[in-house]
C-alpha distance (Angstrom), angle and dihedral (degrees) to the residues before:
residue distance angle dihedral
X1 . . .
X2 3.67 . .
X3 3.98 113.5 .
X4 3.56 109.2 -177.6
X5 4.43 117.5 174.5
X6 4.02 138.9 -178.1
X7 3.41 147.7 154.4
X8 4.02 131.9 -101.3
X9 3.90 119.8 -159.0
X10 4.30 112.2 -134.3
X11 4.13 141.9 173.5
X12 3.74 89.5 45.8
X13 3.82 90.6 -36.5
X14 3.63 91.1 -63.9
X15 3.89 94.3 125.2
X16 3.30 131.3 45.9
X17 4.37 124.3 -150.2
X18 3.82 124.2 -163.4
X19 3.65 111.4 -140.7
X20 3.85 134.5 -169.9
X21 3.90 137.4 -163.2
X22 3.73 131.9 -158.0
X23 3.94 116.8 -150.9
X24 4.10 133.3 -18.4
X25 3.87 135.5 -52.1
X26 4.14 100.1 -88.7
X27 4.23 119.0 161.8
X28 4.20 83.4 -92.6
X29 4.24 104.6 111.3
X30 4.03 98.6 -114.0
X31 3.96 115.3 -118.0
X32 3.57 117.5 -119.2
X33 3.87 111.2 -154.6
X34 3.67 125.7 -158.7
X35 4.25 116.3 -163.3
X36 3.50 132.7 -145.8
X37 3.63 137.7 -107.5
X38 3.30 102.7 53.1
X39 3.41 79.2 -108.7
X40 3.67 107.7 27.3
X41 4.22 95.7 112.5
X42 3.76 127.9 -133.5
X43 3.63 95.3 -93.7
X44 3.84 101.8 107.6
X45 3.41 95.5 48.4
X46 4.18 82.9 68.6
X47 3.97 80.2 82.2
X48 3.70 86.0 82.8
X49 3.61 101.3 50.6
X50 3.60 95.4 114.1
X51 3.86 85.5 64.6
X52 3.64 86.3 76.5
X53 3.92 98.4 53.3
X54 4.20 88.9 38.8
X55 4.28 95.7 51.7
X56 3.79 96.7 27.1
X57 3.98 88.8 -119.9
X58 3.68 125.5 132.6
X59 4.21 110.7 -125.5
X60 3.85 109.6 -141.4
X61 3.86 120.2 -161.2
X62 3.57 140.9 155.9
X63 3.53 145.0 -179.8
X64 3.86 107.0 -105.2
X65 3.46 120.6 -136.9
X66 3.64 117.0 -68.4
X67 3.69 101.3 41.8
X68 3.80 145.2 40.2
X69 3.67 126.1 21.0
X70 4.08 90.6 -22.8
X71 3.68 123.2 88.1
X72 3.83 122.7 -75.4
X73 3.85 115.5 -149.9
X74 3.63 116.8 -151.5
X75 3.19 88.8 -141.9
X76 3.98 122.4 98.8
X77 3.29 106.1 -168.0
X78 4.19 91.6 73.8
X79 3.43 96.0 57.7
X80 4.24 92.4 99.6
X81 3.33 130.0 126.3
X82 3.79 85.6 -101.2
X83 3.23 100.6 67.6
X84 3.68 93.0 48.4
X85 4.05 92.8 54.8
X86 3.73 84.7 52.2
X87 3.48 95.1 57.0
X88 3.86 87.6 46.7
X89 3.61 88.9 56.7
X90 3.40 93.7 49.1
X91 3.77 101.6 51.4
X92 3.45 85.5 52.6
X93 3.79 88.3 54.0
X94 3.70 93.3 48.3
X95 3.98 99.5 50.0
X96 3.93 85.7 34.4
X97 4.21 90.4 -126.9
X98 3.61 105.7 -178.1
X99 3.47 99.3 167.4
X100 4.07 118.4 30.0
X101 4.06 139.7 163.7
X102 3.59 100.0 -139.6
X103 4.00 119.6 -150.3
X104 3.98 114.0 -167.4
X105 4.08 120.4 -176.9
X106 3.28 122.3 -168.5
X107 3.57 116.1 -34.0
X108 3.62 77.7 3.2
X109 4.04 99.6 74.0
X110 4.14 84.7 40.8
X111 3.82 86.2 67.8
X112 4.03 84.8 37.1
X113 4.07 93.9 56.0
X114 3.98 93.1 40.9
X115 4.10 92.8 41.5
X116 4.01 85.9 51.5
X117 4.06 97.7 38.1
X118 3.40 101.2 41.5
X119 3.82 104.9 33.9
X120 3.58 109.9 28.3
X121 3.43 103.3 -140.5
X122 3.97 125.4 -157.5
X123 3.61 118.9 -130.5
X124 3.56 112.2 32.9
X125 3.36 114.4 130.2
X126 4.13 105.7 -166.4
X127 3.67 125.8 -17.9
X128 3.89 113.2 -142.6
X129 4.40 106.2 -159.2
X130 3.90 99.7 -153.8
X131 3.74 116.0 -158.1
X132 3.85 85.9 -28.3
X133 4.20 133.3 140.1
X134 4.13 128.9 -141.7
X135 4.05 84.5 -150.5
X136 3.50 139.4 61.1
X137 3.86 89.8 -175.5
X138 3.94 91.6 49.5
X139 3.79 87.2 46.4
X140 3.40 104.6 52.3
X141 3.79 94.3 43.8
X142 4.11 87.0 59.3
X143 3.55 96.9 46.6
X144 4.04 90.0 54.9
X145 4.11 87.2 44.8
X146 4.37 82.0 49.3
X147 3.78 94.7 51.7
X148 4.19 93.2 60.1
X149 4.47 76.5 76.2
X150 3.59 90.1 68.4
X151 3.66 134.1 89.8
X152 3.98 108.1 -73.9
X153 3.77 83.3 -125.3
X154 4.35 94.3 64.2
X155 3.92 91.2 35.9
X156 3.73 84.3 63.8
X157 3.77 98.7 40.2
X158 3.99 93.6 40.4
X159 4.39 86.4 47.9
X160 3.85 88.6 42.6
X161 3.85 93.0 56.0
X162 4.19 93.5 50.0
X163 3.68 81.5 51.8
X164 3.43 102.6 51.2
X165 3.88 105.5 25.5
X166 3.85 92.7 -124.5
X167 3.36 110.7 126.2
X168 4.13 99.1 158.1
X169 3.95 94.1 80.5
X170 4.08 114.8 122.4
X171 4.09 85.3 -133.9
X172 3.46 91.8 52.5
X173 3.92 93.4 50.2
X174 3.25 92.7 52.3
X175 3.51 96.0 58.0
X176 3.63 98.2 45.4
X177 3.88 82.9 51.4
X178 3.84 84.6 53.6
X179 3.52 100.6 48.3
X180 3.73 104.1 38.8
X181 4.68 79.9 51.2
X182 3.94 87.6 55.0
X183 4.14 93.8 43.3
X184 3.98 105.9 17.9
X185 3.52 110.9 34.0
X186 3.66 148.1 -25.6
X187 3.20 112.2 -145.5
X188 3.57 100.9 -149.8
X189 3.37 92.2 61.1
X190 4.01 103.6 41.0
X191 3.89 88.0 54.4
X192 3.69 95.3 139.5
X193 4.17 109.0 141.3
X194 4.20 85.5 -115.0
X195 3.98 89.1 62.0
X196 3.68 96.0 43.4
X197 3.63 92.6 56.8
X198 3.78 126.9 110.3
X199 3.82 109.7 -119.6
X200 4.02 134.1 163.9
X201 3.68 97.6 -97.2
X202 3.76 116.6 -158.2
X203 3.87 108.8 -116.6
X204 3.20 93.3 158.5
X205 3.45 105.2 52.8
X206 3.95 91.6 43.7
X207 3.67 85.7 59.1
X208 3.71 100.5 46.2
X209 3.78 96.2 49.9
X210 3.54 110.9 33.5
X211 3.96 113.3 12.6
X212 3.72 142.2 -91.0
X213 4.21 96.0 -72.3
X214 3.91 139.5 6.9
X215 3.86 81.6 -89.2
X216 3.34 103.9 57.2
X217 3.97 121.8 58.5
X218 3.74 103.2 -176.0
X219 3.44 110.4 129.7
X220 3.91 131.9 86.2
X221 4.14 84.8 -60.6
X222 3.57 96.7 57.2
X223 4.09 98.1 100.8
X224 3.90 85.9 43.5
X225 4.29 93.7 134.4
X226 3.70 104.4 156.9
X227 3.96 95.6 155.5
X228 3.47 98.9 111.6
X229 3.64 98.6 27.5
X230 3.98 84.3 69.3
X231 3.90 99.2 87.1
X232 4.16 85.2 69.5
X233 3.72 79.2 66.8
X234 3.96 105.1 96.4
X235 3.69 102.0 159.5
X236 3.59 118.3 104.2
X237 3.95 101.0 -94.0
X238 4.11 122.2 -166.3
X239 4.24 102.4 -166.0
X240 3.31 106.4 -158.1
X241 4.13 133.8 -156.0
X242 3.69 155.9 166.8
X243 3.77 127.9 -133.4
X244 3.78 95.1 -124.9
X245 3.71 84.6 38.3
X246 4.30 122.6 145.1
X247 4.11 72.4 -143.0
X248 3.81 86.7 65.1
X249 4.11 117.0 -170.1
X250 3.92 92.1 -100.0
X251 3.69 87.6 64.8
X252 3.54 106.4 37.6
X253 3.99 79.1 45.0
X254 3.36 89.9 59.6
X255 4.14 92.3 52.0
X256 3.74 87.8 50.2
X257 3.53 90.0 53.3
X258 3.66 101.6 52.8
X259 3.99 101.9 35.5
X260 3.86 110.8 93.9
X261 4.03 92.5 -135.3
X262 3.54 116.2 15.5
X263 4.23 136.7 145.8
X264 3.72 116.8 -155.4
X265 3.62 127.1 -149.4
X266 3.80 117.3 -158.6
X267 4.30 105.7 -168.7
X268 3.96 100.8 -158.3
X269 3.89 96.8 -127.7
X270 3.51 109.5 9.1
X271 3.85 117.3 128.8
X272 3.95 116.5 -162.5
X273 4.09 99.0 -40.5
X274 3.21 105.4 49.0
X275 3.45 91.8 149.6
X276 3.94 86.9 63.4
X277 4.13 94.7 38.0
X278 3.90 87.5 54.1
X279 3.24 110.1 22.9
X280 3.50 104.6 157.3
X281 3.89 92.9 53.9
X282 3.62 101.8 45.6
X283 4.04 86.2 44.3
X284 4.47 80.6 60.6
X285 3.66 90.7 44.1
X286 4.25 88.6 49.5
X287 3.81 85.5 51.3
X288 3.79 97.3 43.6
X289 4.00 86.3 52.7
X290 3.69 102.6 43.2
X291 3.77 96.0 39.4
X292 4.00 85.7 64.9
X293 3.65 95.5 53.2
X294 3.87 110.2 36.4
């Protein structure tokens, strides 16, 4: 498998982006994949390297801005949505990618819906939203109906934090821990070598643009309501989600129900990774999807 990575320089070479490609140039459209967080890294995405050997299609990720190998401002106030388009824009630039399949998790397929809805790109192919939400109101209000499944004990310390603004208590790390291991991930399970490795998470940049937990959207994404904005969205689109997922089924539902030609794929389950829970199935469905459209 040939890996081969970089860096490109952006905003008037003031930031710098570390960048990494699975496999060779073939006639297959490449497929550009944008993580979560902010600030959660490519690296667990390199679970579905073999994707690139098995459809002939080179995988493109990168660490976004805030996080990883790529630069990390100190400075909160560019962590926006923004700034993350432009540096989609200018990867694209850099590795000239005229024509891309696009593959957002999390946080990921946020900056996937708002790049598509409010910039009209040319060039991509299909969009696939991964365990992703078109709401940060709809969001929020199912993570607070999820946390009445926990322990009594981290309800109370998760509800007495939002209350009080303290998020720095030991009780209240330990239920954040708690609630992000029943929703996010189990780490027993997602024990892949990519996931156990020790990268530069972006704290900062998590904090600045969405909020302090799951719970609590406060930060520069907090008005991010993209619901109805959906039907600009003509690509083919494939929403994907787990059972146990933080993207529950009302809200990737509610995606399904707005996008003009969409596939949904419920994994009976998964919680927020199910590309990293079952690999080996949503690596079939990935095939299945991109065989279809080139």
């Amino acid at each position: 498998m040939t890996v081969t990575d970089g860096y490109f320089t952006w905003h008037n070479d003031q930031w710098r982006t570390y960048y990494r490609i699975v496999g060779t140039p073939s006639a297959k459209v490449p497929l550009v994949l944008l993580h979560g967080g902010p600030g959660s890294t490519h690296t667990y995405f390199e679970v579905l390297d073999g994707l690139a050997v098995r459809l002939d299609r080179q995988l493109i990720m990168y660490d976004q801005l805030g996080c990883g190998r790529s630069t990390i401002p100190t400075d909160p106030a560019v962590y926006r949505a923004e700034t993350w388009v432009e540096e989609l824009q200018a990867l694209r630039r850099h590795l000239k990618l005229e024509q891309i399949h696009l593959l957002g998790q999390s946080w990921g397929g946020m900056l996937a819906i708002i790049y598509l809805c409010d910039y009209a790109p040319s060039g991509v192919q299909s969009v696939i939203l991964s365990s992703t939400l078109s709401s940060a109101r709809l969001w929020a209000q199912e993570q607070h109906r999820l946390l009445q499944y926990l322990p009594l004990t981290a309800q109370e310390a998760l509800k007495q934090a939002e209350v009080t603004g303290n998020y720095s208590g030991s009780a209240y790390q330990a239920a954040d821990a708690l609630f992000m291991q029943y929703y996010c991930r189990d780490r027993a399970v997602t024990n892949a070598e990519p996931l156990q490795r020790e990268v530069r998470m972006g704290t900062e940049s998590y904090v600045a643009a969405w909020g302090p937990n799951e719970l609590v959207p406060q930060g520069t994404l907090k008005d991010y309501e993209y619901t109805d904005k959906l039907q600009q969205v003509k690509v083919p689109a494939l929403i994907t989600s787990g059972t146990d997922d933080l993207c529950t089924p009302l809200v990737a539902k509610t995606m399904y129900d707005h996008l003009p030609n969409a596939r949904w794929e419920l994994f009976a389950g998964a919680k927020h990774m199910a590309f990293a829970e079952q690999t080996t199935q949503y690596a079939d469905l990935l095939d299945t999807w991109l065989a279809e459209r080139q």
